[in-house]
C-alpha positions in Angstrom: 16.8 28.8 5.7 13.1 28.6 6.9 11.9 32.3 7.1 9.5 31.6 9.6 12.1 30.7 12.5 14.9 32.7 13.7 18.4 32.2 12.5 21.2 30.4 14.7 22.5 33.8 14.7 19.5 35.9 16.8 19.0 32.9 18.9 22.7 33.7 20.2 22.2 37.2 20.3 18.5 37.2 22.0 20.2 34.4 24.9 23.7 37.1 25.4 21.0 39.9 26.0 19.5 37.8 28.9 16.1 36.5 27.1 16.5 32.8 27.3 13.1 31.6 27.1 12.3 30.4 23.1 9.9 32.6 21.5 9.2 29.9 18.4 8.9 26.5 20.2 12.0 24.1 18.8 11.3 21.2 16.5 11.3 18.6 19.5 9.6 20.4 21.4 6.3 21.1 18.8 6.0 17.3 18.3 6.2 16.0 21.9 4.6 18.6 24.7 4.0 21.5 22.7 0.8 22.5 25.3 3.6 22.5 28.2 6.3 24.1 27.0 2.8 26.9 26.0 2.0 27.1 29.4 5.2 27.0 31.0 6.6 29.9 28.4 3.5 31.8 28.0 3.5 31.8 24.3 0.0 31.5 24.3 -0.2 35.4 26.0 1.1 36.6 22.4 -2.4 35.6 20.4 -4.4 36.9 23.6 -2.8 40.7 23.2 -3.3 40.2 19.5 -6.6 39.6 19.8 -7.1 42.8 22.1 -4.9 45.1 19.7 -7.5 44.3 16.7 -10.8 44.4 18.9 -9.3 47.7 20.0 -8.3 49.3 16.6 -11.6 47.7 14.6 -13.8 49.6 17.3 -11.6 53.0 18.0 -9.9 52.9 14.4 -6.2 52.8 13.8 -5.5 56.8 14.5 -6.1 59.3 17.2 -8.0 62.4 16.4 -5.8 65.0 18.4 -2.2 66.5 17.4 -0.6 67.1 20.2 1.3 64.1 22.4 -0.3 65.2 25.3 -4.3 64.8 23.8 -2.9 61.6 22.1 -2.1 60.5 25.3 -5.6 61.4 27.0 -7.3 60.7 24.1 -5.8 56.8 24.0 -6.2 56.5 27.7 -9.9 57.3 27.5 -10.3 54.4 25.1 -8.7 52.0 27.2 -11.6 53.2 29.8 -14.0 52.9 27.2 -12.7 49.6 26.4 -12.3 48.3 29.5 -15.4 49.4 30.7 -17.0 47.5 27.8 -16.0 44.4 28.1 -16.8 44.1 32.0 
């Protein structure tokens, strides 16, 4: 079994749950129109939030400096401001 794709197994469980779209484009797929079946699943949207999550944690750091949920909360929200208002 490759490790990198999904077994027969969750395939069947992820398409009974009502997700049908293919997270990991199949073999036929890759080789033929793999920039299609990108833009028609959005696959490509997974590296983009990547990208954003890292940006975001290698500026504000990994952890929050409050202890409460509450301040957590704030405190996250007002570095999504922060970042948002950065990258304007």
């Amino acid at each position: 079994m490759n490790r990198c794709r999904p077994s027969n197994y969750l395939l069947g469980v992820i398409r009974r749950r009502g997700r049908n779209r293919n997270i990991i484009p199949p073999k036929e797929i890759r080789k033929k129109n793999q920039e299609k079946w990108k833009r028609e699943s959005g696959y490509h949207m997974r590296s983009i939030v990547e990208s954003v999550f890292s940006v975001f944690k290698n500026t504000f750091g990994e952890y929050t400096f409050s202890k409460t949920k509450e301040m957590k909360e704030k405190e996250l929200i007002l570095k999504a401001l922060i970042y948002n208002k950065y990258i304007a």
